[in-house]
Every structure is written in structure tokens, then in C-alpha cells.
mmCIF file as gemmi writes it, N, C-alpha and C atoms, coordinates in Angstrom:
data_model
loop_
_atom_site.group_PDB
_atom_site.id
_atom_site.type_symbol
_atom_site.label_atom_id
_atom_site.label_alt_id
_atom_site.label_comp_id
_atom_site.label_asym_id
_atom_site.label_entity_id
_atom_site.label_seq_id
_atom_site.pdbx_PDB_ins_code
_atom_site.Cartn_x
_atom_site.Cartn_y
_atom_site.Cartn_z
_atom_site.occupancy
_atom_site.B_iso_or_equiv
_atom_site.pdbx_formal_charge
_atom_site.auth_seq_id
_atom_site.auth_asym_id
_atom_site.pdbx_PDB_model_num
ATOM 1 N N . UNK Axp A 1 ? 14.517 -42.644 22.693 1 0 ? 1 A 1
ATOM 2 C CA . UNK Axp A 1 ? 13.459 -41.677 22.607 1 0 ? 1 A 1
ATOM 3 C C . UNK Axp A 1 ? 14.057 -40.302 22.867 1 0 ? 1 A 1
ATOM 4 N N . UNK Axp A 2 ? 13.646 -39.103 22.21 1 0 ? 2 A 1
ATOM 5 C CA . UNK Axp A 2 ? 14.396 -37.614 22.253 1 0 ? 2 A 1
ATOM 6 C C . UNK Axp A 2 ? 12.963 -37.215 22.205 1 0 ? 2 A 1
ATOM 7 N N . UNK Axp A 3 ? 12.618 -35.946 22.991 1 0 ? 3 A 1
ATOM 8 C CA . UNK Axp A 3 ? 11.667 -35.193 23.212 1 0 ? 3 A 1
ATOM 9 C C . UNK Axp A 3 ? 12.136 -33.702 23.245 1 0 ? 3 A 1
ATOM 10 N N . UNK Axp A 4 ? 11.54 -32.92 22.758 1 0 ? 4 A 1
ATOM 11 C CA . UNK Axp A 4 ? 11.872 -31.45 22.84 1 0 ? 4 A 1
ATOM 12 C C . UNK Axp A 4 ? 10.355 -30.857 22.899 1 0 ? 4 A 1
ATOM 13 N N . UNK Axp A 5 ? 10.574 -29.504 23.689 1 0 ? 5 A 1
ATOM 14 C CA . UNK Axp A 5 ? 9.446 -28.409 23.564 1 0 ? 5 A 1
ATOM 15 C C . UNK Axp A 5 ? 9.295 -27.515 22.377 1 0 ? 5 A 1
ATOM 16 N N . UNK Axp A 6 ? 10.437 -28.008 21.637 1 0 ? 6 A 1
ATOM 17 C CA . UNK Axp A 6 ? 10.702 -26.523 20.396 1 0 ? 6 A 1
ATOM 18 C C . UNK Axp A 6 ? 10.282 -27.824 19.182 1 0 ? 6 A 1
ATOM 19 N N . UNK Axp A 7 ? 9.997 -26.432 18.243 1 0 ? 7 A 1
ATOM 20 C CA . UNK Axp A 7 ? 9.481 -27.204 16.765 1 0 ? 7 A 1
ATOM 21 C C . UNK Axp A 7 ? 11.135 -27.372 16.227 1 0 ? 7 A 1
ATOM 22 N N . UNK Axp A 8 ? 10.746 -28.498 14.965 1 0 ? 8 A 1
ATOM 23 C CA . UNK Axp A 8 ? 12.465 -28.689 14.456 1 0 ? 8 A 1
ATOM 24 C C . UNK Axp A 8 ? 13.078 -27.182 14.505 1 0 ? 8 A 1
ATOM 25 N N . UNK Axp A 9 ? 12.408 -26.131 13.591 1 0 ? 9 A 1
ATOM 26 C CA . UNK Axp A 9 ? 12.748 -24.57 12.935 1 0 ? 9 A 1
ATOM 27 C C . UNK Axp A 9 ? 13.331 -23.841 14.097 1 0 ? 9 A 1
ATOM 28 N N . UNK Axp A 10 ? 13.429 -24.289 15.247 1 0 ? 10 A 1
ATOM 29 C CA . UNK Axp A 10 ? 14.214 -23.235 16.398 1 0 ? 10 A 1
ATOM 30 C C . UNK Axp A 10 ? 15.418 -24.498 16.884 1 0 ? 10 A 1
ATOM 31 N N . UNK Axp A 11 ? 15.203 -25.894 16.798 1 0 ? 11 A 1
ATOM 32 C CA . UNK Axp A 11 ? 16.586 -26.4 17.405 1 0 ? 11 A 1
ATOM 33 C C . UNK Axp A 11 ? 17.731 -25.7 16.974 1 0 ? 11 A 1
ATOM 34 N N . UNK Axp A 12 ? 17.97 -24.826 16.249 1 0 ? 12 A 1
ATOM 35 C CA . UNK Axp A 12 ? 19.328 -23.74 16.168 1 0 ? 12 A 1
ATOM 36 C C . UNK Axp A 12 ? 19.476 -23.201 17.189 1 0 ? 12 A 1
ATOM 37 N N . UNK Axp A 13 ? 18.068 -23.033 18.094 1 0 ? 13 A 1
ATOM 38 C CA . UNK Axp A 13 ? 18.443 -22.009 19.703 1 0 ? 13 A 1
ATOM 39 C C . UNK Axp A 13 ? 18.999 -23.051 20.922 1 0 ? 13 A 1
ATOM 40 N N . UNK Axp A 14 ? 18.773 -24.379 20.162 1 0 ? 14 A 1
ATOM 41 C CA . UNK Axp A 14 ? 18.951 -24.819 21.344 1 0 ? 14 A 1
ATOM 42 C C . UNK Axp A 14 ? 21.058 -25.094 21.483 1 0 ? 14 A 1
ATOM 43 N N . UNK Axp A 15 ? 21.472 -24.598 20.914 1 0 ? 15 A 1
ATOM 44 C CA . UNK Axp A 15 ? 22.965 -24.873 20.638 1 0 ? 15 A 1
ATOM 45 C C . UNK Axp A 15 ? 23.556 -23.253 20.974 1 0 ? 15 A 1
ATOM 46 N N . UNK Axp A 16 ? 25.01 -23.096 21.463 1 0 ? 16 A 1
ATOM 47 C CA . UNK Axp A 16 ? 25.069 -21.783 22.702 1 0 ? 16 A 1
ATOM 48 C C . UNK Axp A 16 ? 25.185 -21.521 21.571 1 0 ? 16 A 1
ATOM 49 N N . UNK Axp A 17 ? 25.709 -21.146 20.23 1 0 ? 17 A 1
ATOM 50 C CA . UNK Axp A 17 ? 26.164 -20.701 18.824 1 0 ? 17 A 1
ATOM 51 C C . UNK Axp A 17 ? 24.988 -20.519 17.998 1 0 ? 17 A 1
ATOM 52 N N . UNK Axp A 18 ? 23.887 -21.16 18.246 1 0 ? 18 A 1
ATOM 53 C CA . UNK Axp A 18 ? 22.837 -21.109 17.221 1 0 ? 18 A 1
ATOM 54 C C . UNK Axp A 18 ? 22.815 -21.346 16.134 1 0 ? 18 A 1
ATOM 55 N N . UNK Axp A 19 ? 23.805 -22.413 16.414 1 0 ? 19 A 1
ATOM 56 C CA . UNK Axp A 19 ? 23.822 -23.096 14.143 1 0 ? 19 A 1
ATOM 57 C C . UNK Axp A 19 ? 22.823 -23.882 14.203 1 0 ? 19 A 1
ATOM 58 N N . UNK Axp A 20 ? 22.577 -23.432 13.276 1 0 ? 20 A 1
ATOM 59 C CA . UNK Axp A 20 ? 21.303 -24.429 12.104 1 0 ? 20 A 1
ATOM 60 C C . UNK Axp A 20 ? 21.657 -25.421 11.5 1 0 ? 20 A 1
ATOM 61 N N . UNK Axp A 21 ? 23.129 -24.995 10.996 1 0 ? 21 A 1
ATOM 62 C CA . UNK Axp A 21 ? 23.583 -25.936 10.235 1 0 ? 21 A 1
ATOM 63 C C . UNK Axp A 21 ? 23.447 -27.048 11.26 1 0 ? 21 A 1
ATOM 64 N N . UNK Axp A 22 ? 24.401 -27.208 12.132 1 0 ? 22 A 1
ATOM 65 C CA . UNK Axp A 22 ? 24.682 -28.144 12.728 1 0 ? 22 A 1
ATOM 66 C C . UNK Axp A 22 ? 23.114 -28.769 13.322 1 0 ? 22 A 1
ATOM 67 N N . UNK Axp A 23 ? 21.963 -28.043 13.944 1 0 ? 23 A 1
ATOM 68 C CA . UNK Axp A 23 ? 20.591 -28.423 14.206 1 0 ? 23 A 1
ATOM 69 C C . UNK Axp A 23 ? 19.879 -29.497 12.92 1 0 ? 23 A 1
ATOM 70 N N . UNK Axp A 24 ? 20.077 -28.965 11.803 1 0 ? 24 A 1
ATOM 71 C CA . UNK Axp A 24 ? 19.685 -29.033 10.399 1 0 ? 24 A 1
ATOM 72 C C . UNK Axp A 24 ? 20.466 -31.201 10.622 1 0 ? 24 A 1
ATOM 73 N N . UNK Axp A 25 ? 21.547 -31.169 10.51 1 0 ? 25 A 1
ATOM 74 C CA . UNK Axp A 25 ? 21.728 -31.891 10.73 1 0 ? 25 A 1
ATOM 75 C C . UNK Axp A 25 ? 21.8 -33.559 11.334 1 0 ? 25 A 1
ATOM 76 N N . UNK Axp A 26 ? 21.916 -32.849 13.056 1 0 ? 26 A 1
ATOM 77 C CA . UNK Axp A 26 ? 21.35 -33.901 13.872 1 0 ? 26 A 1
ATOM 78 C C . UNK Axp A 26 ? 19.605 -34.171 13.624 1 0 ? 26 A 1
ATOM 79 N N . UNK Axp A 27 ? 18.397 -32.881 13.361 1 0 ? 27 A 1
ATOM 80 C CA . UNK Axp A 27 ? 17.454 -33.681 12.966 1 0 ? 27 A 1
ATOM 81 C C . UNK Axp A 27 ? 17.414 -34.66 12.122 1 0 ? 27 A 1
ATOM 82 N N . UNK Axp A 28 ? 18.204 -34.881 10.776 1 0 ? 28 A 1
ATOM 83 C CA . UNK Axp A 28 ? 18.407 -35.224 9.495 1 0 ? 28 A 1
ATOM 84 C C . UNK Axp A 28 ? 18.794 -36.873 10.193 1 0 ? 28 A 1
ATOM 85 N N . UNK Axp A 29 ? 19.695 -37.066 11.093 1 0 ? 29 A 1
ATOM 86 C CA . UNK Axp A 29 ? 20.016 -38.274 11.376 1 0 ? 29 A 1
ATOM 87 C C . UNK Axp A 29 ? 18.726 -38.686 12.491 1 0 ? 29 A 1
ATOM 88 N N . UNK Axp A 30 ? 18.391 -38.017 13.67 1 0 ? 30 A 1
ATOM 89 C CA . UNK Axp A 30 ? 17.416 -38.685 14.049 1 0 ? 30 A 1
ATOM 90 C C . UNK Axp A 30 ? 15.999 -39.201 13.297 1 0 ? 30 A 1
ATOM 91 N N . UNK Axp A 31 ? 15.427 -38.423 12.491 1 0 ? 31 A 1
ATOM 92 C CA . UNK Axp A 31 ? 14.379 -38.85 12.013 1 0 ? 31 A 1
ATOM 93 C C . UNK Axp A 31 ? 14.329 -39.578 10.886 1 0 ? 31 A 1
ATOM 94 N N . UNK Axp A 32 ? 15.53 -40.216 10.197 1 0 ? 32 A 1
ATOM 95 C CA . UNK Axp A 32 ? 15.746 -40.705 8.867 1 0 ? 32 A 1
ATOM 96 C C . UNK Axp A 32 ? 15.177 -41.831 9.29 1 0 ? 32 A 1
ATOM 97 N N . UNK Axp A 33 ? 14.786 -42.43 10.175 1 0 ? 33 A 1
ATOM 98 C CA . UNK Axp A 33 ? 14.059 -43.664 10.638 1 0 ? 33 A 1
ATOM 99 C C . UNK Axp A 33 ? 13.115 -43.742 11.534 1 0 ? 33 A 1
ATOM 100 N N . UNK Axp A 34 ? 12.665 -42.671 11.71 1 0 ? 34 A 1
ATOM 101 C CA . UNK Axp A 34 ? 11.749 -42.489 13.18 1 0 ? 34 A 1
ATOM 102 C C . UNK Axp A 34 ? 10.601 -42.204 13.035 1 0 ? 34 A 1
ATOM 103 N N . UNK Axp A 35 ? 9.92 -42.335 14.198 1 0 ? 35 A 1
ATOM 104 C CA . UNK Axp A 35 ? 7.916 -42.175 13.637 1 0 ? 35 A 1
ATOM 105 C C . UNK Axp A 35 ? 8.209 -40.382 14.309 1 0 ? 35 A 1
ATOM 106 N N . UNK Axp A 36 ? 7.343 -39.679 13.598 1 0 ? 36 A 1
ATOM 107 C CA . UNK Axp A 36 ? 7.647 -38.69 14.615 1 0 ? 36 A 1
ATOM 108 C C . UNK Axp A 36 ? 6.068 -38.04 15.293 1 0 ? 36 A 1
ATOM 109 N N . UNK Axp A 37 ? 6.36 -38.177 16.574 1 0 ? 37 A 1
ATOM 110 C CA . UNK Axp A 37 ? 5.021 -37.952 16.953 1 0 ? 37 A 1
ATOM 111 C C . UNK Axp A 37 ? 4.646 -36.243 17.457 1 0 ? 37 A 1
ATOM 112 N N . UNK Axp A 38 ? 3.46 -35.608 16.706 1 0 ? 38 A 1
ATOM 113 C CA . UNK Axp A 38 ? 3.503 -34.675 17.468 1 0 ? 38 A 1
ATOM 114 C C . UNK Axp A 38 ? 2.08 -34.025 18.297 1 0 ? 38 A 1
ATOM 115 N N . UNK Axp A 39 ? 1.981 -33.53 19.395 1 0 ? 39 A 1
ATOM 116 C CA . UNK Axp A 39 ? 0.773 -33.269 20.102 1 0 ? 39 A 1
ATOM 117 C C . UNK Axp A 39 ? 0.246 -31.604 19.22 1 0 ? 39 A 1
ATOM 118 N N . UNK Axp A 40 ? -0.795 -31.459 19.126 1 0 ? 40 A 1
ATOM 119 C CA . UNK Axp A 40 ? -1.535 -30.577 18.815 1 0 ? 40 A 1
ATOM 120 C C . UNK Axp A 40 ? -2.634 -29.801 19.585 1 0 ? 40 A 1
């Protein structure tokens, strides 16, 4: 289970460099199989 406070579009802040690329990425592998739940 992975939980974050940020929407996918800012995990670039969460890296000291702020790549996207690399953010862009790791979402790409976590959710290729995952339910994704979100609160509203």
C-alpha cells in the first residue's frame, strides 16, 4: 500500500531534483495494476 497527500501532477516535488520524468515513471509502474483510491 503507498499513500501520498499530493495529486499524481506534483509527485515531481516530491524528489530533491523535481523530475517528472522520473515521478512520471514510478507512477506508471505502481498503478499499472492497482485500484486507485481517491477521497474527495
Amino acid at each position: 500500500m503507498v499513500t501520498s497527500n499530493l495529486p499524481f501532477g506534483r509527485w515531481g516535488q516530491a524528489f530533491s531534483d523535481g523530475d517528472d520524468v522520473v515521478a512520471a515513471a514510478i507512477i506508471d509502474r505502481l498503478v499499472h495494476h492497482a485500484e486507485v483510491l481517491t477521497q474527495q
